[in-house]
MARGU-665050 format. One line per field, with one value per residue: x, y, z of N, C-alpha, C, O in turn. Coordinates in nm, 3 decimals, m for minus. Atoms other than C-alpha are relative to their C-alpha. Layout:
<atoms>
n_x	X  ...;
n_y	Y  ...;
n_z	Z  ...;
ca_x	X  ...;
ca_y	Y  ...;
ca_z	Z  ...;
c_x	X  ...;
c_y	Y  ...;
c_z	Z  ...;
o_x	X  ...;
o_y	Y  ...;
o_z	Z  ...;
</atoms>
This chain:
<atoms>
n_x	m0.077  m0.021  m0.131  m0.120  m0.043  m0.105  m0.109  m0.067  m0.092  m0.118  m0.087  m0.047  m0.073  m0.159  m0.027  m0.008  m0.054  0.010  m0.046  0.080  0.077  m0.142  0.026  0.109  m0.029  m0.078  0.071  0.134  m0.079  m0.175  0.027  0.034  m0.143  m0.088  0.027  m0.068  m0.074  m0.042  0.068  m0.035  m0.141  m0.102  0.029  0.069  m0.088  0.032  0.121  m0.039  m0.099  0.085  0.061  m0.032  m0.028  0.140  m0.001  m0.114  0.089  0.124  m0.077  0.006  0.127  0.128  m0.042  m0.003  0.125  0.035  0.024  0.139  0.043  0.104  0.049  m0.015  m0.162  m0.039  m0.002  m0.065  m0.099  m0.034  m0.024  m0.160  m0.041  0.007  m0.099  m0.104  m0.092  m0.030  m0.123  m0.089  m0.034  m0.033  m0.144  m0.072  0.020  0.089  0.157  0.139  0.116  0.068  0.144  0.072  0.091  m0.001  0.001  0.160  m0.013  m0.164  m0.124  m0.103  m0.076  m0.093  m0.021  m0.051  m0.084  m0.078  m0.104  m0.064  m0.123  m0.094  m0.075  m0.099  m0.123  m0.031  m0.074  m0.124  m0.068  m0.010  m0.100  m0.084  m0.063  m0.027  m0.067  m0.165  m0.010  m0.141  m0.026  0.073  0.163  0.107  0.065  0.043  0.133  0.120  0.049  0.061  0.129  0.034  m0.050  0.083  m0.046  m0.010  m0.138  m0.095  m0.038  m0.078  m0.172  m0.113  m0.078  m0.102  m0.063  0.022  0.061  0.171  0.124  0.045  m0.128  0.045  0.084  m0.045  m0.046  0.079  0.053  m0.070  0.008  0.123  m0.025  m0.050  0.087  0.119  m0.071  m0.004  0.109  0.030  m0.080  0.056  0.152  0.064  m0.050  0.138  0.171;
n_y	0.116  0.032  0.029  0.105  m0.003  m0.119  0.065  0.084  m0.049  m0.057  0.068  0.024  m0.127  0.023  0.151  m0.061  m0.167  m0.105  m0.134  m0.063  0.055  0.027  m0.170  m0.087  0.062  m0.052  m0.122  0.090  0.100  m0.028  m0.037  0.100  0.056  m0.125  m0.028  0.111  m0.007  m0.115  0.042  0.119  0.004  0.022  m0.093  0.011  0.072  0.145  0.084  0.073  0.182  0.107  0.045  0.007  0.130  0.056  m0.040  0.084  0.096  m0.048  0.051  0.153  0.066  m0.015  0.044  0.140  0.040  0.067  m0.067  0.017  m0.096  0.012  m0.124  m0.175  m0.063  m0.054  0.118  0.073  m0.092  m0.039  0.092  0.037  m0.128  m0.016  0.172  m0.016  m0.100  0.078  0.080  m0.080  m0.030  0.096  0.052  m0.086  m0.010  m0.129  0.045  m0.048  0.020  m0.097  0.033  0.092  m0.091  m0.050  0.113  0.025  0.089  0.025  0.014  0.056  m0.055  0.070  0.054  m0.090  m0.043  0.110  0.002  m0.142  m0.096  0.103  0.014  m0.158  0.087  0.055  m0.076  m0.108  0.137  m0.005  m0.071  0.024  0.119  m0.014  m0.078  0.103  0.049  m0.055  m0.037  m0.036  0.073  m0.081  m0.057  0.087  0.047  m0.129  m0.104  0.104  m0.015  m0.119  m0.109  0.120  m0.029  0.085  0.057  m0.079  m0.129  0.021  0.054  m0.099  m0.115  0.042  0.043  0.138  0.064  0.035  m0.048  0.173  m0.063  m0.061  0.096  0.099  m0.101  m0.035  0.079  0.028  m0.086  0.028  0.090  m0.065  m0.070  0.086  0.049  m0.134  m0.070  0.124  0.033  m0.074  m0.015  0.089  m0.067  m0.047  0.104;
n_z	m0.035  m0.133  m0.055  0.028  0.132  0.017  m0.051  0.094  0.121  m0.081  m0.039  0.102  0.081  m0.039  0.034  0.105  m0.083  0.036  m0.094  m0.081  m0.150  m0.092  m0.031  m0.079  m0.081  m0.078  m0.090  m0.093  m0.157  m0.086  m0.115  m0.143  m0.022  m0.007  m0.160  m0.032  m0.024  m0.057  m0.099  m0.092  0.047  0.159  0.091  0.149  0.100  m0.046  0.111  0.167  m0.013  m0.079  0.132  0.091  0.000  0.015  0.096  0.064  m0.037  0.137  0.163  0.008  m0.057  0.077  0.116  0.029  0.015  m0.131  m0.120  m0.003  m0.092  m0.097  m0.052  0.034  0.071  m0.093  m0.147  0.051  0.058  m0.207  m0.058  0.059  m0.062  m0.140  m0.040  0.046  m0.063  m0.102  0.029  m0.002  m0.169  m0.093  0.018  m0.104  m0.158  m0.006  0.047  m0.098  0.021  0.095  m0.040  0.190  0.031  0.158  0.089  m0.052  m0.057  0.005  0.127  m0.008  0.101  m0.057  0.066  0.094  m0.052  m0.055  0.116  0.066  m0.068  0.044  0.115  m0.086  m0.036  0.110  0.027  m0.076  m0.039  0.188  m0.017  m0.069  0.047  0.072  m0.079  0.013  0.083  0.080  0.163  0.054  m0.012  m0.047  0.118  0.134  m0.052  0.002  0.160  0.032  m0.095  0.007  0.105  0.091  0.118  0.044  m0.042  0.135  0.000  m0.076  0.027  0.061  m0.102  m0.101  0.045  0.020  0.184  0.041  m0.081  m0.043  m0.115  m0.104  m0.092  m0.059  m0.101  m0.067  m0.063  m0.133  m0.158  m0.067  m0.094  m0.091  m0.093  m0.112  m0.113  m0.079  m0.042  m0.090  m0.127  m0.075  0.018  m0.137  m0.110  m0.070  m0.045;
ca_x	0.176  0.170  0.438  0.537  0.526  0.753  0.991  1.027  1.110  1.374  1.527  1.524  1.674  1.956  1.989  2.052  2.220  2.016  2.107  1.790  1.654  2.010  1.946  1.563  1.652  1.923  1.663  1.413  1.664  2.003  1.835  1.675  2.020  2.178  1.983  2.045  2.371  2.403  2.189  2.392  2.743  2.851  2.885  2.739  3.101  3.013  2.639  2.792  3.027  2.722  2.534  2.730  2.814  2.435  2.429  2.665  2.475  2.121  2.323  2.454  2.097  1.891  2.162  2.177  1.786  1.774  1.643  1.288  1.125  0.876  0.844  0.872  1.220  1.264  1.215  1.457  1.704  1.698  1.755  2.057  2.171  2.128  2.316  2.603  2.659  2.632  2.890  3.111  3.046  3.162  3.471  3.546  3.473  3.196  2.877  2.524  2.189  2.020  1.651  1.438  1.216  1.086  1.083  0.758  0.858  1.197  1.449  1.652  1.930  2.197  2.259  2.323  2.569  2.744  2.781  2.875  3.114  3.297  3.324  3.481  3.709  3.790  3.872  4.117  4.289  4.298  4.449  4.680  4.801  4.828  5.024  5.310  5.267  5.550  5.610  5.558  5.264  5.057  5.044  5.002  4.689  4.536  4.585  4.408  4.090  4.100  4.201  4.008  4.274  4.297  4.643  4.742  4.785  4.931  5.202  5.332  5.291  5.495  5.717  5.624  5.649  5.274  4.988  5.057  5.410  5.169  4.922  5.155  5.301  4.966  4.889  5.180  5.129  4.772  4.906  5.093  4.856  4.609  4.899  4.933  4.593  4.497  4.777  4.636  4.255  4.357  4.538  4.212  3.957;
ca_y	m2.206  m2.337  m2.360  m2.696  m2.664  m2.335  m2.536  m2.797  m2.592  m2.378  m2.725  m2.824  m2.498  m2.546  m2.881  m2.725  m2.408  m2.181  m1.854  m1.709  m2.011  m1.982  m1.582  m1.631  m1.945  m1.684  m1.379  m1.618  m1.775  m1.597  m1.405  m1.638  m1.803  m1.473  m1.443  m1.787  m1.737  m1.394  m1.472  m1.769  m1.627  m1.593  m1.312  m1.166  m1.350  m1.689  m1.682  m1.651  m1.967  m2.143  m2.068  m2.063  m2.463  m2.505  m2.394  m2.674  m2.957  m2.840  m2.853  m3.226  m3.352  m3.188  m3.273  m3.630  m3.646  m3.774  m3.490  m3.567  m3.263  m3.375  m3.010  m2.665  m2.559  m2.313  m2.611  m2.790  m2.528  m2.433  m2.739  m2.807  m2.455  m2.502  m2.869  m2.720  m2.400  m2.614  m2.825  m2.512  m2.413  m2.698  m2.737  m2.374  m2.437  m2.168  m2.398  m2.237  m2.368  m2.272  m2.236  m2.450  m2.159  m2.161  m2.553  m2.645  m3.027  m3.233  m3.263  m3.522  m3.353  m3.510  m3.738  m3.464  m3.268  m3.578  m3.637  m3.312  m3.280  m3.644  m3.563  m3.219  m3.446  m3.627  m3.322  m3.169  m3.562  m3.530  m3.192  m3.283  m3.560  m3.355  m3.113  m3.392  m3.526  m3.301  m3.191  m3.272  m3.519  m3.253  m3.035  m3.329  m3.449  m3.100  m3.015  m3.357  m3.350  m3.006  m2.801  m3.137  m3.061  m3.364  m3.601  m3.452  m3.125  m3.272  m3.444  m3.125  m2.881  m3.139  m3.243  m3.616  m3.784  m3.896  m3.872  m4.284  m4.129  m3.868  m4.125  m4.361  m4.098  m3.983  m4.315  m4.373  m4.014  m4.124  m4.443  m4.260  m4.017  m4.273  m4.430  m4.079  m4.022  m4.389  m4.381  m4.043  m4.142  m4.442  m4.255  m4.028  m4.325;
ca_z	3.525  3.888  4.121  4.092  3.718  3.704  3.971  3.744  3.436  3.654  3.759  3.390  3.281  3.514  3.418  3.086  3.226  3.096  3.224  3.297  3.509  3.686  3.751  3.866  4.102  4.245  4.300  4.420  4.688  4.762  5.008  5.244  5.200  5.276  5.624  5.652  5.720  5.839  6.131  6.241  6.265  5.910  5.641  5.321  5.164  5.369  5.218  4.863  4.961  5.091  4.780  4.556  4.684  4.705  4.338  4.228  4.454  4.239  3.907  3.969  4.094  3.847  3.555  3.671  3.676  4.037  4.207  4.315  4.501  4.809  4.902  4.784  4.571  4.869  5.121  4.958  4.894  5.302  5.426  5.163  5.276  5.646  5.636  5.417  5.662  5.988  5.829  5.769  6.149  6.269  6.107  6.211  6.559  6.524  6.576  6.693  6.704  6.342  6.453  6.155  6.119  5.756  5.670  5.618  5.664  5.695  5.405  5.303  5.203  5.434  5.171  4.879  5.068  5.191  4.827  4.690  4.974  4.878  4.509  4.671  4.830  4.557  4.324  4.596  4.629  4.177  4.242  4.452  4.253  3.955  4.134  4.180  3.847  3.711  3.343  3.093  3.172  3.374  3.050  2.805  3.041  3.077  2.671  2.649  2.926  2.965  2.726  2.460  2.206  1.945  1.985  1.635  1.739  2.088  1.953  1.770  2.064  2.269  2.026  1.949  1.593  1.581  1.698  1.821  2.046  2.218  2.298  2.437  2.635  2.767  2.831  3.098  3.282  3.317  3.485  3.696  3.801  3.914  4.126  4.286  4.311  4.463  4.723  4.848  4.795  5.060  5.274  5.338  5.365;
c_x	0.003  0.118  0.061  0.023  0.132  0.135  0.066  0.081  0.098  0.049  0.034  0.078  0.123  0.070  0.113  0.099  m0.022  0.006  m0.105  m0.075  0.055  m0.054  m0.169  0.024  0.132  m0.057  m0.096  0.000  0.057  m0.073  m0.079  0.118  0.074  m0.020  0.023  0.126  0.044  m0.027  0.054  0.109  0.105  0.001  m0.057  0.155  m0.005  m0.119  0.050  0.060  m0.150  m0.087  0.017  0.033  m0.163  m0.061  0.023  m0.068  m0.126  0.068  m0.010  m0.148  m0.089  0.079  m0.018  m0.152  m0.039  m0.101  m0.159  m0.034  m0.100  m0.056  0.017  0.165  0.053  0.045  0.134  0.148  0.062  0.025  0.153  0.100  0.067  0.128  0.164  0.068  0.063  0.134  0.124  0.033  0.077  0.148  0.080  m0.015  m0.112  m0.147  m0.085  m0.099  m0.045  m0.143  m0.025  m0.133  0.006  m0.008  m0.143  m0.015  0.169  0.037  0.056  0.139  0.119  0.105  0.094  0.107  0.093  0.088  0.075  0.137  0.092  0.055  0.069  0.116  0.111  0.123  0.110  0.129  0.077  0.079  0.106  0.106  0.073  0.107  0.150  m0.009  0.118  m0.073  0.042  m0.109  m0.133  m0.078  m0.062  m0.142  m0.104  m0.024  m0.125  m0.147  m0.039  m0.027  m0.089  0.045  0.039  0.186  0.101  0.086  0.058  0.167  0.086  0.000  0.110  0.112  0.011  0.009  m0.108  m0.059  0.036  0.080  m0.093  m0.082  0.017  0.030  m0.119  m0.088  0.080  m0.013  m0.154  m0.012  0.031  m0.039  m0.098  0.110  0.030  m0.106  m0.046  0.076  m0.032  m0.134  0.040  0.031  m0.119  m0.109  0.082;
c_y	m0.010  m0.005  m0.088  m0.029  0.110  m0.042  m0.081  0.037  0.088  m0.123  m0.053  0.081  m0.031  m0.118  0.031  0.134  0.100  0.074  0.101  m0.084  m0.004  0.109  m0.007  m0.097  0.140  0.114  m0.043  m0.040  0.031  0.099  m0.033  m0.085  0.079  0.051  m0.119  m0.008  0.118  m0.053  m0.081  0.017  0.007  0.145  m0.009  m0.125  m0.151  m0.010  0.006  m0.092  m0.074  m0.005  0.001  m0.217  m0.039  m0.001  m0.160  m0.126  m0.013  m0.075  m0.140  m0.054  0.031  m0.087  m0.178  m0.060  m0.092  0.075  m0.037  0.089  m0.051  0.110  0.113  m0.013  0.064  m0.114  m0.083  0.079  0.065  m0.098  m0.046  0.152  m0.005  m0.119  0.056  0.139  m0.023  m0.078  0.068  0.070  m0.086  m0.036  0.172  0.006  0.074  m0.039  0.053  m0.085  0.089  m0.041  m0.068  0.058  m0.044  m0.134  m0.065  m0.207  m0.057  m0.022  m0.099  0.046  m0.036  m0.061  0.090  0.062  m0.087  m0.081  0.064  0.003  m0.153  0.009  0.135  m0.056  m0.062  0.086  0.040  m0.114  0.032  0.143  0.023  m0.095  0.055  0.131  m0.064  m0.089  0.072  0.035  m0.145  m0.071  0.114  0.093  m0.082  m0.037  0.086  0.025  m0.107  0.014  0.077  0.083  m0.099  0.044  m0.176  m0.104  0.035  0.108  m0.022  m0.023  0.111  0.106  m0.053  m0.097  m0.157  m0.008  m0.001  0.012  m0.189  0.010  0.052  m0.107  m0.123  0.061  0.017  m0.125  m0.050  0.086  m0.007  m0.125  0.057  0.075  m0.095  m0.064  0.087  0.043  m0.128  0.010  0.110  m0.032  m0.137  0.027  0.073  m0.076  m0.087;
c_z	0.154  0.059  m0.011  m0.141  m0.035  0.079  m0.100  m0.115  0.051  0.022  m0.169  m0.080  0.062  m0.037  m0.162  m0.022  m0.056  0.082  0.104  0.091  0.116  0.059  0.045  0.140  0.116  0.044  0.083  0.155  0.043  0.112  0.103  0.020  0.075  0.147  0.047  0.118  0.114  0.148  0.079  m0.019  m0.129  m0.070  m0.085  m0.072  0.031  m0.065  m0.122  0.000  m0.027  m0.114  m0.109  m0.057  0.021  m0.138  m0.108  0.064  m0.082  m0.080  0.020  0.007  m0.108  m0.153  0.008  m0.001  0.135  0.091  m0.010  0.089  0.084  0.055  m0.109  m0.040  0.149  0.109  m0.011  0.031  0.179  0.038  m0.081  0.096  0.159  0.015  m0.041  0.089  0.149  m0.029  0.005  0.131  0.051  m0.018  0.002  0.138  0.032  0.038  0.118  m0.020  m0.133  0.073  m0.137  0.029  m0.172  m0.066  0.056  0.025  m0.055  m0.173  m0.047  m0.051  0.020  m0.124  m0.174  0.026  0.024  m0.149  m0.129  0.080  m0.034  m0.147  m0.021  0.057  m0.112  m0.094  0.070  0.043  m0.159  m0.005  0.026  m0.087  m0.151  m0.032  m0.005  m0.057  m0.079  m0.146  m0.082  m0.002  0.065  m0.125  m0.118  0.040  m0.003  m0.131  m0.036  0.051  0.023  m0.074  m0.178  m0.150  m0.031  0.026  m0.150  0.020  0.147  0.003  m0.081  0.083  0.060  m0.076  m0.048  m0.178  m0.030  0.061  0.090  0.149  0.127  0.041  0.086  0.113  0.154  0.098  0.127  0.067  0.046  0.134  0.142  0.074  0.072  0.101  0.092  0.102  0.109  0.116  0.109  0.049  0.170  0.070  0.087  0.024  0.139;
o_x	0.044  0.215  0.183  0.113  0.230  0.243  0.180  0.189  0.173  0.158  0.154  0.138  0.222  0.193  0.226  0.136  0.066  m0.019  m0.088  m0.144  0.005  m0.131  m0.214  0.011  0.130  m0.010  m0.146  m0.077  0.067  0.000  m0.096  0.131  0.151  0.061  0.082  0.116  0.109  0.063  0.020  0.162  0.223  m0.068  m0.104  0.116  0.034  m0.128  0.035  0.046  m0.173  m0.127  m0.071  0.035  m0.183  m0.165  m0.039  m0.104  m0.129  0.081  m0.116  m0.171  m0.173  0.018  m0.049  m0.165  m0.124  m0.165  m0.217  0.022  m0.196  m0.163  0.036  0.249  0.135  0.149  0.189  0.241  0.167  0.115  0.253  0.177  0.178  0.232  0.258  0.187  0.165  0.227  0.221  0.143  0.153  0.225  0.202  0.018  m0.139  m0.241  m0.066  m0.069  m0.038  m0.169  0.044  m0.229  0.106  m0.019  m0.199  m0.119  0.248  m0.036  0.136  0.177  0.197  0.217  0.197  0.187  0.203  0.200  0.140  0.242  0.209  0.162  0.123  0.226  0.230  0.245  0.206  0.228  0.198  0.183  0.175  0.228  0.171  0.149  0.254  0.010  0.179  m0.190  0.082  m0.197  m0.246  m0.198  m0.148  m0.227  m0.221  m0.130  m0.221  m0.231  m0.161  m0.134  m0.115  m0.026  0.077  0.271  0.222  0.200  0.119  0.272  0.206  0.093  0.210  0.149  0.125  m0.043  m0.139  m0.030  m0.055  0.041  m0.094  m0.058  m0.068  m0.008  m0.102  m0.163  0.018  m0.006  m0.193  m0.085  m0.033  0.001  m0.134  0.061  0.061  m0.105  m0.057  0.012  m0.018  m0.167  m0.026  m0.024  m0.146  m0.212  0.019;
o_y	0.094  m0.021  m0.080  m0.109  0.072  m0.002  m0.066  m0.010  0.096  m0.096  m0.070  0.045  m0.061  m0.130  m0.014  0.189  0.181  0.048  0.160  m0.036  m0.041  0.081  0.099  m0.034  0.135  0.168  0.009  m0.051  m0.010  0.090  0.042  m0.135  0.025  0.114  m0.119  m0.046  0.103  m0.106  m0.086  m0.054  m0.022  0.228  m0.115  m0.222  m0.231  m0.100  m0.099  m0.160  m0.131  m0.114  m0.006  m0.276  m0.160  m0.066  m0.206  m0.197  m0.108  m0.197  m0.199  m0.108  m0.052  m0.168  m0.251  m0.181  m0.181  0.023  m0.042  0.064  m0.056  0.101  0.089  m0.072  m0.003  m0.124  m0.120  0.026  0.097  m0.048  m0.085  0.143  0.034  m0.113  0.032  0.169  0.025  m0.079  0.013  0.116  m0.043  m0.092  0.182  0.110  0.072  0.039  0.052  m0.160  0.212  m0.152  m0.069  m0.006  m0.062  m0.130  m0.095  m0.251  m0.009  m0.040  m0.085  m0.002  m0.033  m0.015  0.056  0.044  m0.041  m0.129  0.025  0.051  m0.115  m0.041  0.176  m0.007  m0.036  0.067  0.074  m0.080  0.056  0.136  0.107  m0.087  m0.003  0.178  m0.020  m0.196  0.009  0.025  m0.251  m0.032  0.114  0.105  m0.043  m0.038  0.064  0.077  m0.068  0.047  0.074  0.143  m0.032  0.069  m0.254  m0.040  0.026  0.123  0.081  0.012  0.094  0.185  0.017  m0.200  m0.192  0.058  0.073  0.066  m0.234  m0.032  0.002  m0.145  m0.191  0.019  m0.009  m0.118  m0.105  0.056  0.053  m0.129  0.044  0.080  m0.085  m0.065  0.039  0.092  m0.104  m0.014  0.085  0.009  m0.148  m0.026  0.048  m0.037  m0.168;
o_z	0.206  m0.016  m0.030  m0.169  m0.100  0.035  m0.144  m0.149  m0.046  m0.027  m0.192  m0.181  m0.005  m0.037  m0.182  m0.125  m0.085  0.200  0.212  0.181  0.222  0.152  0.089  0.245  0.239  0.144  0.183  0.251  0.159  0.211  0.199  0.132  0.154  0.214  0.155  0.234  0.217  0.213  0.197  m0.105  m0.149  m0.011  m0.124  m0.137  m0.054  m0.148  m0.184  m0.102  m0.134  m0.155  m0.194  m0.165  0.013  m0.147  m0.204  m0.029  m0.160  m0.082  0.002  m0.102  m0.143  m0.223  m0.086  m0.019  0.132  0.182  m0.118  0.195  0.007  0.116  m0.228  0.028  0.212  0.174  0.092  0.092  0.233  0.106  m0.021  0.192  0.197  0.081  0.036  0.078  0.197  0.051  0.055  0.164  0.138  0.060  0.004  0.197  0.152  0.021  0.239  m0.112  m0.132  0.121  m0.239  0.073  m0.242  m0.189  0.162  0.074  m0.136  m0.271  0.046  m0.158  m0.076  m0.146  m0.232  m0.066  m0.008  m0.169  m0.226  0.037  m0.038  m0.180  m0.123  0.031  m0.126  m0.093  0.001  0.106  m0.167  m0.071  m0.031  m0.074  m0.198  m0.137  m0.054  0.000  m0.166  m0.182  m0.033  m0.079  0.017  m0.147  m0.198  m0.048  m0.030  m0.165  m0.101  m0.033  0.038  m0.077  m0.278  m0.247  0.056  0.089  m0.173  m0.023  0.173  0.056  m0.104  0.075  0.079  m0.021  m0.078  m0.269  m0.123  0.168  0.160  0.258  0.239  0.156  0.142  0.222  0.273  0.195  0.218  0.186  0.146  0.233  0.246  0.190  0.189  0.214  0.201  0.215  0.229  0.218  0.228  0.161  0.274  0.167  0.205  0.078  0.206;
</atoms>
């Protein structure tokens, strides 16, 4: 199998999350990630941040069937890398020159990061919101979206008559959370 055939089925495995395309993508890569970092002010516990959030960029891209490779997995994978640890320099004050040793041509990756790190935003806005959503809506929402227990078995953990009660219920602390979450989301834009 060729390289860009064996890329492909490693991006389809993750896509998939099989375990072992997860585990060869991570012997293949975490250590040019790992000098990556080291090299430019950071630790071994900053390159596992950095690829562990380069991990999670992949995933989305390959799951949503967008990712189109123009280079090399590696090429790809350094340039997401490099963009996402610069980014973390900078917002510790810490920023160096990374040399761009090792990319055999440019990246676009700007764009990936930019929207990994907004639906990163996002979550920590949806956190926030669900944070000062109170009782008992926070648990009724999580047994619901999270936890993807039926509204049968809702309405008798949380005491409701029917299954029609809990879903009325769940339908006003959902209101409510989006009015939480919106008034923060415009606050940060």
């Amino acid at each position: 199998m060729n390289s860009i055939e064996e890329e492909q089925r490693l991006l389809q495995g993750l896509a998939s999350e099989d375990k072992t395309c997860i585990e060869q993508i991570y012997r293949e890569h975490y250590s040019m990630i790992q000098s990556l970092v080291v090299n430019n002010n950071g630790s071994a516990d900053d390159a596992a941040d950095i690829f562990q959030e380069l991990m999670i960029v992949l995933y989305e891209k390959a799951k949503s069937g967008n990712l189109e490779l123009h280079c090399q997995l590696k090429t790809y994978l350094y340039a997401v890398s490099r963009r996402l640890w610069l980014k973390k320099l900078s917002q510790n004050q810490r920023f160096s020159a990374i040399p761009a040793e090792n990319i055999e041509e440019p990246v676009a990756a700007d764009e990936d990061v930019e929207m990994h790190q907004r639906r990163q935003d996002e979550f920590n806005i949806m956190e926030a919101a669900m944070g000062k959503i109170g009782e008992p809506c926070k648990s009724l929402l999580e047994a619901y979206y999270i936890q993807k227990k039926q509204m049968q078995a809702i309405a008798s953990d949380f005491g409701y008559t029917n299954a029609d009660n809990a879903k009325t219920q769940k339908y006003k602390c959902l209101v409510r959370l989006k009015k939480l979450f919106f008034a923060q989301y415009k606050n940060v834009e």
